[in-house]
C-alpha atoms as one frame of an Amber mdcrd trajectory, in Angstrom:
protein
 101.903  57.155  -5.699  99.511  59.198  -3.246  98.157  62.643  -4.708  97.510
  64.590  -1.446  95.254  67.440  -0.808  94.970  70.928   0.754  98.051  73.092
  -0.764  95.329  75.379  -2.813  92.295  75.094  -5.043  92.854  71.824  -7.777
  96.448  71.804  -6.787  98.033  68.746  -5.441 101.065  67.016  -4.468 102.011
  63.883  -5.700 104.328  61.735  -3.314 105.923  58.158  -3.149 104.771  56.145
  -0.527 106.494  52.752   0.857 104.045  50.619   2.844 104.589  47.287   4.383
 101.720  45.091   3.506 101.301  40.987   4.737 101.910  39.015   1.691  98.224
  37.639   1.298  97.348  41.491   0.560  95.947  42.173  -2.778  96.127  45.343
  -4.860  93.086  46.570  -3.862  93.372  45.655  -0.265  96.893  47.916  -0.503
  94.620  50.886  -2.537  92.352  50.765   0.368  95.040  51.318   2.712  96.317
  54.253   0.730  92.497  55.521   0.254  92.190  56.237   4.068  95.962  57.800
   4.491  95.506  61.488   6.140  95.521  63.761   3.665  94.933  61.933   0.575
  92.307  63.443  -1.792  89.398  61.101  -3.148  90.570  58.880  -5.388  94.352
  60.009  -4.895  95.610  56.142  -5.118  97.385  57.065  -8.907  99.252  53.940
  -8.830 101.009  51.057  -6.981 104.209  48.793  -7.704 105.425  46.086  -5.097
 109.251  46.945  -4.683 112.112  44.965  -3.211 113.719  45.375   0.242 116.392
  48.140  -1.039 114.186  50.600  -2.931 111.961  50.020  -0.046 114.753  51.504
   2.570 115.335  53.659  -0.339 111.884  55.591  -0.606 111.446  55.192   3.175
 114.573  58.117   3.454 113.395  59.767   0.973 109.720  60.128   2.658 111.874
  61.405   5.673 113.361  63.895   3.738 109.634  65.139   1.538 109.012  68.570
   3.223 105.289  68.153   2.610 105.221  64.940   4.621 107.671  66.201   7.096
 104.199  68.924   7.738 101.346  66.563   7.351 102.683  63.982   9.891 103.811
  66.802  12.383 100.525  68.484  11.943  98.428  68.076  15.410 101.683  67.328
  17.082 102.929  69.358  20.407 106.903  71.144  19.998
């Protein structure tokens, strides 16, 4: 879980994230990769579980489907 940043003054949003890691990676080696995410407000890692390949598929729809990530990936981006 990622807290992210910029939607108002101590407000956050707290979304799922499903990352694909090489299996050598540690937990802090994953929190690292999370730390530098766009977006992500200092120390926004809240917490990390490993997850099998079908909640994996699973979050990655639902990421499709988060509004606020829908934004923040788009933001920068030509129509």
């Amino acid at each position: 879980m990622l807290r992210y940043g910029h939607v108002g003054k101590r407000k956050d949003v707290t979304v799922a994230r499903y990352l694909v890691t090489p299996a050598h990676y540690n937990l802090v080696m994953v929190m690292d990769i999370g730390k530098e995410m766009p977006g992500v407000k200092h120390c926004g890692v809240i917490g990390l579980t490993e997850v099998g390949a079908e909640e994996y598929l699973a979050g990655k729809r639902k990421e499709k489907e988060n509004f606020y990530l829908q934004k923040l990936l788009s933001f920068g981006q030509r129509a």
